[in-house]
N, C-alpha and C positions, 0 to 999 in steps of 0.2 A: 781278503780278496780286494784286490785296486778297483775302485768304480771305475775305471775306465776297460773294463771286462769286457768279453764277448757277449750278445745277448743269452745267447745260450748257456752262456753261467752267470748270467745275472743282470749284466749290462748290457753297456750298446757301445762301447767305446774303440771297437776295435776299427782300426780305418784299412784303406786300400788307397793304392792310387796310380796308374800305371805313368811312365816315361815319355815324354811323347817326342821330343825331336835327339832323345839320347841312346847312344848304343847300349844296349843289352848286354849284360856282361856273362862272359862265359860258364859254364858250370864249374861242377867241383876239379880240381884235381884230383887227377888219376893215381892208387897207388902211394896215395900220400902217408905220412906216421900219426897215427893217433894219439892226441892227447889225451890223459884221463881225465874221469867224469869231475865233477864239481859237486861236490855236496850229493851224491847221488841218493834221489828217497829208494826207499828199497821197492824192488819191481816184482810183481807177481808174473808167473810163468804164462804165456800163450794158452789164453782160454779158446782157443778150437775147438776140443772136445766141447765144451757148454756150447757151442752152438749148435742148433740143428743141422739134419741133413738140408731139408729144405732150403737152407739160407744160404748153403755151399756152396762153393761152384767148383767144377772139376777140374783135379788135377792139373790136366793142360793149361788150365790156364791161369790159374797160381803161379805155373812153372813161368810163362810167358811175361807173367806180372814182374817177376821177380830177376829176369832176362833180362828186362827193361829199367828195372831199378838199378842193377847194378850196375851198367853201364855210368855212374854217377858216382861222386862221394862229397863227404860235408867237409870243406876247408880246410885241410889239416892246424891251419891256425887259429881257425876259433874255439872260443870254447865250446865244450858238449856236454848234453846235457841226456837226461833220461826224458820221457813223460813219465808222468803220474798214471800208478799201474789201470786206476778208470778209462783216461785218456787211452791209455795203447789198447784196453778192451773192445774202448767203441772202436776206433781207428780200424781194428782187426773186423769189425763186424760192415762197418762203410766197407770198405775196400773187396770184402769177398759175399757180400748179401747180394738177393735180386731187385736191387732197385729198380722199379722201371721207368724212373722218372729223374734222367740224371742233369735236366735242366734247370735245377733248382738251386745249382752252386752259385749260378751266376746272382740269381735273387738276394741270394745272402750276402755276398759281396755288395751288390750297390747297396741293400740293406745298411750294412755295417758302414761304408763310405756315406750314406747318408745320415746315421746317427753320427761319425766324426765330426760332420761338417756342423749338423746342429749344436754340435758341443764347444764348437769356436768359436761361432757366431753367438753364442749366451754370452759366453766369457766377452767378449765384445762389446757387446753392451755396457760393462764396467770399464774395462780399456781394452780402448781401439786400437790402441797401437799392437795388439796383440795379433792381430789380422799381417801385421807388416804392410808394403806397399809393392805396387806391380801387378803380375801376377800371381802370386803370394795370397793378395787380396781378393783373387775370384775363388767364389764358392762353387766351386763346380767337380765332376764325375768325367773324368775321359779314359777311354778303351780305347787299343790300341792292337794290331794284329802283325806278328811276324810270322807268314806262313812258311818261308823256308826254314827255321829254326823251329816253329810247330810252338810256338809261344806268345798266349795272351795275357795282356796286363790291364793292369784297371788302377787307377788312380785316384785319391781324393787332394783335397789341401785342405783337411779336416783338422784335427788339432794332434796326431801324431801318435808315438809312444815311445818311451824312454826304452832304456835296456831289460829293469824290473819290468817296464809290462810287458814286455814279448816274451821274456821271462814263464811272470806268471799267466798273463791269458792265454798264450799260447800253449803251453805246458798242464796246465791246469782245468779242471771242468767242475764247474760247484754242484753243490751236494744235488740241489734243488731237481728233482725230475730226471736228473741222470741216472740215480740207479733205477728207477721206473722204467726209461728206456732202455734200459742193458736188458732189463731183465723180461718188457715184452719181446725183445728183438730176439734173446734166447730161445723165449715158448713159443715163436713165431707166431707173435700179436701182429696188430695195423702196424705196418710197414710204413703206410702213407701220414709221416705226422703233421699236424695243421703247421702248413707252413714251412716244414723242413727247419724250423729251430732250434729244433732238440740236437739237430745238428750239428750246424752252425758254420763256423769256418771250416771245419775241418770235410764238409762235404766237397769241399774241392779237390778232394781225394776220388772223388767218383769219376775224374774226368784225367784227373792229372798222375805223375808218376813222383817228378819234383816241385817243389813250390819254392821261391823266394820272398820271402816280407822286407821290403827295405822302409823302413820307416825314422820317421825327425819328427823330435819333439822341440818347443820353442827352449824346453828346460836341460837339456843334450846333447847328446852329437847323434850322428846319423848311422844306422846299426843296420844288421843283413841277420833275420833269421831265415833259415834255410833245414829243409826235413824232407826226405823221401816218406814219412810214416814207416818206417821202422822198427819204432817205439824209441828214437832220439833225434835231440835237432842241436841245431848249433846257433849260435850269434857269436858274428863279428862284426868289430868297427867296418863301415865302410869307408873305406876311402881307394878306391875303383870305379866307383858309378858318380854320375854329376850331382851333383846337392839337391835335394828335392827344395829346401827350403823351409817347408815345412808340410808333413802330410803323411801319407803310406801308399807304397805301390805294391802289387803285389802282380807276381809273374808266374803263369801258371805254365808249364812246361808239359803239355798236353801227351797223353797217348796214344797210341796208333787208330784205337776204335774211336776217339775224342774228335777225328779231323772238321767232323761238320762244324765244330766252334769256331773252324777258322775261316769260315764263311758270313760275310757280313751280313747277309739278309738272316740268317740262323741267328743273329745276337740282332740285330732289329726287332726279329719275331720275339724275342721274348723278352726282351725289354717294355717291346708295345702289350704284353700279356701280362708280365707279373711286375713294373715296374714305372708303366707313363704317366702315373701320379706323386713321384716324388718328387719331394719338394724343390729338387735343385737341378740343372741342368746336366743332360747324360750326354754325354758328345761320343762320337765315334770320328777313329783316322780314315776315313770313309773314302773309296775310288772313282771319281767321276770320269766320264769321256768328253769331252767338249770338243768344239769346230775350232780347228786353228787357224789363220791364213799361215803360209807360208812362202817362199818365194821359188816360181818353177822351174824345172831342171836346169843345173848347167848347158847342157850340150844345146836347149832353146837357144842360151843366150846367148852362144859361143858363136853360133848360126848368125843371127842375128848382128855382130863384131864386126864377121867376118864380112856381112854384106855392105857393112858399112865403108867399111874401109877402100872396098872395091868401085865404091861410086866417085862421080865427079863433085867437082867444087861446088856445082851447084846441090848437090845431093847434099854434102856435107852440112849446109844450112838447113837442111830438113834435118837431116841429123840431130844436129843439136835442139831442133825443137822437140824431135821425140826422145832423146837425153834428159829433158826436163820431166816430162811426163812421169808418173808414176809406176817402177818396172810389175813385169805381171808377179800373179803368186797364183796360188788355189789351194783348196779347201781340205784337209785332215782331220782326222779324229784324232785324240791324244787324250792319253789317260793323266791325270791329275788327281791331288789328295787335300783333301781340306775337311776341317772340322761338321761335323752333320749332327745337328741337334736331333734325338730321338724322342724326348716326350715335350712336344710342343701341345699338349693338352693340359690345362693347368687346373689344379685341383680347387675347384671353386666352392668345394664344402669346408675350407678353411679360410674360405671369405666372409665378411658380415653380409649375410642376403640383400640388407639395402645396397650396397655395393654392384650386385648382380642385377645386369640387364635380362629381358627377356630375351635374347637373342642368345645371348650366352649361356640361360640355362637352355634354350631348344637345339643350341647346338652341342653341348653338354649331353643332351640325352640322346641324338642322333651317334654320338660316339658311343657311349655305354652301351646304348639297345641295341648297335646295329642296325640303324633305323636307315634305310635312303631314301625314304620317301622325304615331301615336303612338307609333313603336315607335323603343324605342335602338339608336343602333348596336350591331353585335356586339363591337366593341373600339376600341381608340382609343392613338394611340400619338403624349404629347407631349414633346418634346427640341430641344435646344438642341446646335448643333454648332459645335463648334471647332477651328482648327487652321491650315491654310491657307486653308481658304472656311467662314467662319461663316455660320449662317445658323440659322434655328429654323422647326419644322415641327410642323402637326398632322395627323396618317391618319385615317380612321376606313374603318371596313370597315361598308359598309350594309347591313342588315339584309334586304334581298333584291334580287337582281339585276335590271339590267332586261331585259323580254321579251326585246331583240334583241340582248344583249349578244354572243352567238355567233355570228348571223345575219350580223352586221356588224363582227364581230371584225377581223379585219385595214384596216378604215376608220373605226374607233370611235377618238374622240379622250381627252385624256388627261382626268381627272376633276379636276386639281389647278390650283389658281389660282399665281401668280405673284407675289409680292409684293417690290416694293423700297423699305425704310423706312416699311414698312405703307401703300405707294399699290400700289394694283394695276396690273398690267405686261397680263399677259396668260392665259387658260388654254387655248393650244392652241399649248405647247411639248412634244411627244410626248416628248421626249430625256431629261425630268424623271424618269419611269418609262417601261419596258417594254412593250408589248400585252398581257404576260397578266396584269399588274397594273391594267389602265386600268378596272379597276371602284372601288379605292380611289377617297374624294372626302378631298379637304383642300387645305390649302396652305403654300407657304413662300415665306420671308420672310428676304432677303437684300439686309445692307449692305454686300458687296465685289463684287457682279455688276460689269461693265462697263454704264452706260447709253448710252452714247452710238454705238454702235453696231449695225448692221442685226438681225433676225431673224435672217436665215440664217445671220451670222458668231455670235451670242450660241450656237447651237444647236451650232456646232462648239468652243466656248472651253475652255478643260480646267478651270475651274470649274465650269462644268456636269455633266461627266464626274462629275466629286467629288461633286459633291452625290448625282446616281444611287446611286455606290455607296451613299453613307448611308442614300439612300434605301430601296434595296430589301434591304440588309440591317437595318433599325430595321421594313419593314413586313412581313417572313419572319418574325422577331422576334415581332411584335406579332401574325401569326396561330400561332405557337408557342404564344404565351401562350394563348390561345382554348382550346388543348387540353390546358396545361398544367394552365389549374383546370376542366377539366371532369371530373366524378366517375366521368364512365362511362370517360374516357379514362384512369383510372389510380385507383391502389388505395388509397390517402389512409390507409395503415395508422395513421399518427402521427398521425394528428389525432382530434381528440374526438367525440362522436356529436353535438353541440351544434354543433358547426365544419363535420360532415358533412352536418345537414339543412339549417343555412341554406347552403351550398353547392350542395346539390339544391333550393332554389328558385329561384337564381338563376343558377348557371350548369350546370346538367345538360343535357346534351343539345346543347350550344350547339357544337360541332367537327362533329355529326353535320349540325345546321342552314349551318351553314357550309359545309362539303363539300356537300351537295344542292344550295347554291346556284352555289358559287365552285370545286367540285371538278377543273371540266374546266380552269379555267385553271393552279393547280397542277399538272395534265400538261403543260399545253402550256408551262409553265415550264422543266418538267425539261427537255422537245423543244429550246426557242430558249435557253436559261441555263444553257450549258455552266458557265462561272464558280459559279455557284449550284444546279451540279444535287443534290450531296448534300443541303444544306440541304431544297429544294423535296423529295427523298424522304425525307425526317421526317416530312414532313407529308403524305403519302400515304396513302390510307384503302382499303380493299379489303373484299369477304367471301370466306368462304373455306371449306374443309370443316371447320374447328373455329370458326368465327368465330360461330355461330349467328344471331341476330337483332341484332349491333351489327357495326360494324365494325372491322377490326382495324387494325393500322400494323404496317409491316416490321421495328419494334424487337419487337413483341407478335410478330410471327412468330420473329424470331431466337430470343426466349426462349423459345418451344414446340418448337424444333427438335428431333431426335434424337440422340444420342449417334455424333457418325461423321458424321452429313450435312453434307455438305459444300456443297450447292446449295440453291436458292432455287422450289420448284418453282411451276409457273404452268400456265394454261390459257386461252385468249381464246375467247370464241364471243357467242352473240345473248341467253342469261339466265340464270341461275345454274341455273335449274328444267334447262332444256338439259344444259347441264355437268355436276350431280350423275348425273346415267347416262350421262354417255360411257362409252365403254367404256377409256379412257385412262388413269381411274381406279381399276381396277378393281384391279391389284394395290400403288397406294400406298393406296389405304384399306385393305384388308386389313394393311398392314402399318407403318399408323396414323401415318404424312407426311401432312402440312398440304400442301396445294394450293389458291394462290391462283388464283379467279374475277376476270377480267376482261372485261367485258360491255360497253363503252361503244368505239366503234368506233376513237377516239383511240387504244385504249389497244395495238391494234396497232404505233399510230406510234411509241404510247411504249417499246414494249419493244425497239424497235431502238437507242433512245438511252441506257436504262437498264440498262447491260453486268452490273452489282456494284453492289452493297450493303454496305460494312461486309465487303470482302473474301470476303462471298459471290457466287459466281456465280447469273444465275439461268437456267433451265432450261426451255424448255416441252416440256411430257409428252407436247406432239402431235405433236412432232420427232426427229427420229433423235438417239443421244448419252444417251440417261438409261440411267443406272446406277444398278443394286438390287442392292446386296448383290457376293457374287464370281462371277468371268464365266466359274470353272474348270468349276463342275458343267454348262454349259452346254454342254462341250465332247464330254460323247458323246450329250447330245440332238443338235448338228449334223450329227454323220455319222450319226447314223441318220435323218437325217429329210433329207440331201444328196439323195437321188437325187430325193425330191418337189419340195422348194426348186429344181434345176436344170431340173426339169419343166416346173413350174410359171409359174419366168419366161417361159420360153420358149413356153408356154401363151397368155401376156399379153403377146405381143411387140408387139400393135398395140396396145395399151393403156401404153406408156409408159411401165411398172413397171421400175426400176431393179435393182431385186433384191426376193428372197422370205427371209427370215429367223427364224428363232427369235424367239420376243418373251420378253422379260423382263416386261412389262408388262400382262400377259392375266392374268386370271383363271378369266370363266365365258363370254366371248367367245372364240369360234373364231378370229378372226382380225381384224384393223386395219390400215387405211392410215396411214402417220405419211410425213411430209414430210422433206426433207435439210435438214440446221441451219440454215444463210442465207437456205432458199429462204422464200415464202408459205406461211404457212399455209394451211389449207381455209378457215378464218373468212377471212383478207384476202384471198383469193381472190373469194371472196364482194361483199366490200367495195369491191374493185378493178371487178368486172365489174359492181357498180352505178354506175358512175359515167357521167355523161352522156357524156363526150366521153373517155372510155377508148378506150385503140387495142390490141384485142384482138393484134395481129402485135407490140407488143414488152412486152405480159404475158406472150407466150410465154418471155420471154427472164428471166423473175423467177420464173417457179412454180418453185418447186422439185422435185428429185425424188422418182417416189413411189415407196414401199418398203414390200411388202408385209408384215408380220410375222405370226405363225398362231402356235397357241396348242398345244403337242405336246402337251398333257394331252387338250385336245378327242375327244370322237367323231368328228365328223366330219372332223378333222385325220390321226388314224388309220385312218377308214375312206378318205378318200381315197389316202395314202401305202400302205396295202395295195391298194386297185385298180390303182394309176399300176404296183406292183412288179410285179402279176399280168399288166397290158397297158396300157402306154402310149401305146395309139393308140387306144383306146378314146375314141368321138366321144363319148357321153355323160359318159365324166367329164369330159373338155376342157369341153362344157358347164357340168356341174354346178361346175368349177370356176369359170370364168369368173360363174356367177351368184353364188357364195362372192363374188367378188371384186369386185364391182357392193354388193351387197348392204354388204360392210365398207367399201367408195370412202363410199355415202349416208353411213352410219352415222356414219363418222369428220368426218361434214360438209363433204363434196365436194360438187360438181354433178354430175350426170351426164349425158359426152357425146352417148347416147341410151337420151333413154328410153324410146323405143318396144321399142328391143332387148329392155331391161330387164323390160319388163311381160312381153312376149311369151316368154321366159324364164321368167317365173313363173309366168301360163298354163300353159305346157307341164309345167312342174312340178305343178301342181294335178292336171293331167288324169292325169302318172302314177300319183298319190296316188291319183286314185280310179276307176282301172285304166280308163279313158275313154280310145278309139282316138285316136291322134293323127291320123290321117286322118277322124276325125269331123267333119263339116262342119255352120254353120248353118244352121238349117231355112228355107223361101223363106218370104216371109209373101204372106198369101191376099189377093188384089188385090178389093175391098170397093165399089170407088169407080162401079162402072156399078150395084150393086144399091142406093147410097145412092142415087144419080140418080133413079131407078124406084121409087124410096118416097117421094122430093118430088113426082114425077109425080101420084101418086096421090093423095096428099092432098085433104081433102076441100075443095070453094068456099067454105064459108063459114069454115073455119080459116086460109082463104090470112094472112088479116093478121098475127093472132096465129103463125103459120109465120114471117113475115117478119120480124114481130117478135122473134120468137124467134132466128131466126138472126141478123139483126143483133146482137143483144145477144150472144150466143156470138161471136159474130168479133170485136165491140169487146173483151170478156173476154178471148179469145188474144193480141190484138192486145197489152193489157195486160201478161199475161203473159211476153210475147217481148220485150217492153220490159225488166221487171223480169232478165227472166233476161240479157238484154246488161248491164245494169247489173252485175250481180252477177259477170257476167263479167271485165267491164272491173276494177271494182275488185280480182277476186281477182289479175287479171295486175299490177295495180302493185301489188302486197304481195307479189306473188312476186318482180319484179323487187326 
């Protein structure tokens, strides 16, 4: 096989190049004598049958196909040649499968004109003279449209191809993932291959009926393959068409259902789609309208002659002075053609980054994202990777997230383009990055991918794997950075008050802005990126009870720690305003530990995944397990407070309490519920039983247990413990205890399983306070409704209306009211739920 192959067998050597101020030369003769084949390899019969029905298309229009082809024939004087029986397989399977993506011929063409041109310009590098001069010397891509002839071309002045290569790349397809493709496209596999490579040239079959390659190489003369797909083509010398010089055009002789190609904005669009990052300039013969002066009608000026002539001598000197003057004209449209550059966006990830202004990459990602707003991204991270899978990539982190980034999180696709050899492949390879990254936008750009193989297979290849890793650790990296130069984020002691104000214009604040947008995916990083979860907690932001009005990070927490603490303490509930008076708190603020606020409902999930920190454990304060200080002095508060604690439980035996205990943790509160280490919190408790399709019968099996803990300093801790010793059958402390323990269940942020009990409990407590018989009963109310009757009776004849009126308008009013008050109903129960 010639390295200067199709990519699709191997290389990239194949060029294109369309004609731009030459005539087009005619098709085959009509009717002409055939020459015999040349070395013919021997040809296997029409695999129809091996194709499915699926991939068939109906008869009519085979017949039509075939209507249309023959209206053609291949030169009677060149020579002819077969394909190779692969070649005519796939041919047969392009030509009558359901592509539904038949804009991808064009890709491949600048594709291939692209890899030409880079293959002259290497050679170049050694001698220059190989370039020649002129035009010759431009590196460039030009398309060109004959709509009344129904024929587009495309042109390179890339390095050519002799007669052997049109020969063998044309004719030929190497081994490599070809019969792979024959043989998904038989069992009707993916259709859609990455990138349409497996293709190649020959999908210009999708569009066209005949093709022409006229191609010159610097080492030959200038030759014309030509093939309807048939399963034979021809080459002959040209000498009919004007000398290219040196390059390849290729003239695609479009079909009837093809016409939107001869539409300039249709070959704009997809040049600006799968090809505005190639490396060389794509021109199009492109139609403008412009203003023209012109000069105004005859029969003006004729008028005008005519009056002249008719005047006196003295006239005649005026004459001549408007003789000099400039005659009129006015203003036309007129259609015009000139060269139109299509990808004036230049690919700057094959720039060295110092090179790159900031302006260039924010207008760089204003193209890529779609961005019209004015605002830069938050950062941006560009590099070049080497090693076993090279490739170069550019991130950027956008500057605000979109509405439904969460909404639709687990079916939200990846933000990153695809790029091979700067043609675009695809951007909805998920495998490239993660879910909780899929807000990043950018792309990369890699020359060792496999093309010639499916989707599905490209997405399992262990190059892909590779690249991920770089990925997500260059884009954890690149949001590192975001907080590394933010001022609020760190103390900038060494630097100058010069170096720290223009730092606070441009990046203060900028981690805080980032986290409010992108914070929950950082959690959900830690959750699914075992591999990455330290990293992802650096970059974790919390408030906390020393954090005051910024946020802190878990390293700002290490270094506030106490001397001796050994744990990482936490709290989750619904707002910080909540949290700062739990009563949870109450004896580590007294004794001035930092306790982190977690408020966002995720952050339950996260604290099951996030065990340590930096060798710290962490701890919630709402759970059994925290230790303050030594557990010796505690040891003669428990037996003197044993005989209430064993009461007690047993007090609360239908209440589910596991034990009653001493708290370490109270202060000025009487008493707290705290839960067992594994189990639910009160907050995901909460969380759990709002969810739609929750099955209350195996949340049972997750709460954990509750344990009461009481505060032995309290009054009412020791006015109880003296009652229980004096009589502990006394029904009213059972009570007053039981509403103790109602009261600290709410408090600690439980639900409560009733709360009628609960009110009625408090009730009864009221009425003791304010010495009210608990056998007091509601007073009846006075039944009003026969003496209202008997005052409408009365009313006077002449006020009936105005009565009527009146009351109507009072019931429309209630009516109102009873309306408003369901309202207000309704919405208070789904904020409670």
């Amino acid at each position: 096989m010639n390295e200067v192959a199709l990519r699709m067998m191997g290389s990239n050597e194949f060029t294109m190049g369309p004609q731009t101020s030459r005539k087009l030369h005619a098709n085959a003769e009509e009717n002409g004598e055939s020459e015999g084949l040349v070395d013919p390899p021997k040809v296997e019969e029409k695999v129809g049958g091996a194709v499915p029905d699926g991939l068939s298309t109906d008869s009519d229009v085979v017949k039509r196909e075939a209507e249309s082809m023959s209206r053609r024939s291949l030169r009677n004087s060149a020579e002819k040649f077969e394909f190779q029986a692969e070649v005519s397989r796939l041919m047969d399977i392009i030509i009558n499968s359901l592509y539904s993506n038949r804009d991808i011929f064009l890709r491949e063409l600048i594709s291939n004109a692209s890899d030409a041109l880079d293959k002259i310009r290497f050679l170049a590098l050694t001698d220059k003279e190989i370039l020649g001069e002129g035009d010759n010397a431009k590196l460039e891509i030009l398309m060109k449209l004959d709509k009344e002839k129904k024929v587009l071309s495309i042109r390179d002045r890339g390095i050519g191809m002799t007669k052997e290569d049109l020969i063998k790349n044309l004719g030929t397809i190497a081994k490599s993932g070809t019969s792979a493709f024959v043989e998904k496209m038989q069992t009707g596999g993916d259709l859609n291959l990455i990138g349409q490579f497996g293709v190649g040239f020959y999908s210009v079959y999708l569009v066209a009926d005949y093709v022409e390659v006229i191609s010159k190489h610097n080492d030959d003369k200038q030759y014309v393959w030509e093939s309807k797909a048939d399963g034979a083509f021809a080459i002959s010398e040209d000498t009919w068409n004007e000398p290219l010089g040196r390059g390849t055009e290729i003239r695609l002789h479009l079909r009837e259902e093809g016409g939107e190609y001869l539409q300039e904005d249709k070959l704009k669009e997809l040049v600006k789609k799968y090809s505005e990052f190639i490396n060389f300039p794509i021109y199009l013969w492109a139609s403008k309208e412009v203003d023209v002066e012109v000069p105004a009608d005859e029969d003006e000026s004729g008028e005008e002659e005519e009056t002249s002539e008719s005047s006196t001598s003295e006239d005649e000197e005026t004459g001549e002075e408007d003789a000099d003057k400039k005659p009129k004209t006015k203003t036309v449209k007129e259609t015009t053609y000139e060269w139109e550059v299509l990808n004036d966006v230049k690919a700057i990830w094959l720039r060295s980054p110092k090179e790159v202004t900031d302006e260039e990459y924010t207008k760089f990602y204003h193209s890529i994202a779609k961005d019209f707003s004015d605002e830069k991204p938050l950062a941006w991270s560009h590099f070049n990777a080497e090693g076993d899978v090279e490739f170069k990539a550019v991130l950027f982190v956008p500057p605000k997230a979109p509405q439904d980034l969460y909404e639709s999180y687990y079916n939200s696709k990846s933000n990153l383009k695809l790029y091979v050899r700067r043609v675009f492949i695809s951007d909805e390879f998920d495998e490239l990055l993660p879910k909780y990254l899929s807000f990043l936008k950018g792309l990369v750009d890699s020359d060792t991918l496999p093309l010639n193989v499916s989707r599905e297979m490209l997405q399992q290849h262990n190059s892909l794997k590779t690249i991920k890793k770089k990925l997500i650790r260059k884009a954890l990296d690149m949001i590192r950075k975001i907080a590394d130069e933010d001022p609020d984020e760190s103390d900038n002691k060494d630097k100058t008050d010069t170096e720290k104000a223009s730092e606070n214009d441009e990046k203060k604040g900028q981690y805080a802005k980032f986290w409010n947008e992108f914070g929950k995916s950082i959690k959900l990083g830690i959750i699914e990126d075992a591999a990455n979860r330290n990293r992802l907690a650096k970059l974790l932001r919390f408030e906390s009870t020393k954090s005051g009005s910024k946020l802190a990070s878990l390293d700002q927490y290490i270094s506030r720690m106490k001397p001796g603490q050994k744990d990482i303490f936490y709290i989750t509930g619904s707002s910080k305003e909540q949290l700062e008076k739990s009563p949870f708190l109450e004896r580590l603020t007294k004794k001035n530990y930092e306790v982190i606020f977690f408020t966002d409902p995720v952050d339950e999930y996260l604290m099951q995944y996030l065990m340590d920190y930096e060798d710290k454990k962490f701890q919630d304060v709402s759970k059994e397990g925290l230790k303050l200080g030594k557990e010796s002095k505690f040891k003669d508060l428990k037996e003197s407070f044993k005989e209430l604690t064993n009461w007690w439980k047993d007090a609360l035996a239908s209440e589910n309490v596991d034990s009653v205990k001493i708290s370490n943790r109270l202060d000025d509160s009487p008493c707290v519920v705290v839960t067992s280490k594994y189990g639910w919190s009160a907050n995901m408790e909460r969380i759990m039983q709002a969810q739609t399709l929750s099955d209350a019968n195996k949340q049972a099996y997750m709460r954990g247990k509750r344990v009461l803990e009481i505060n032995p300093r309290h009054p009412i801790i020791k006015e109880l413990r003296d009652r229980v010793v004096k009589d502990p059958q006394d029904e009213s402390v059972k009570q007053t205890a039981r509403l103790v323990y109602h009261t600290a269940l709410m408090e600690s942020g439980f639900m409560l399983n009733d709360p009628k009990d609960f009110a009625s409990s408090i009730y009864s407590s009221v009425k003791a306070s304010m010495n009210i018989s608990p056998e007091a009963a509601v007073e009846e109310e006075d039944d009003v409704e026969e003496e209202a009757q008997t005052e409408t009776k009365e009313s006077p004849k002449g006020d009936n209306d105005d009565a009527a009126d009146d009351e109507a308008e009072t019931e429309s009013s209630f009516k109102d009211e009873l309306s408003q008050a369901d309202c207000r109903i309704s919405t208070w129960s789904v904020n409670v739920k």
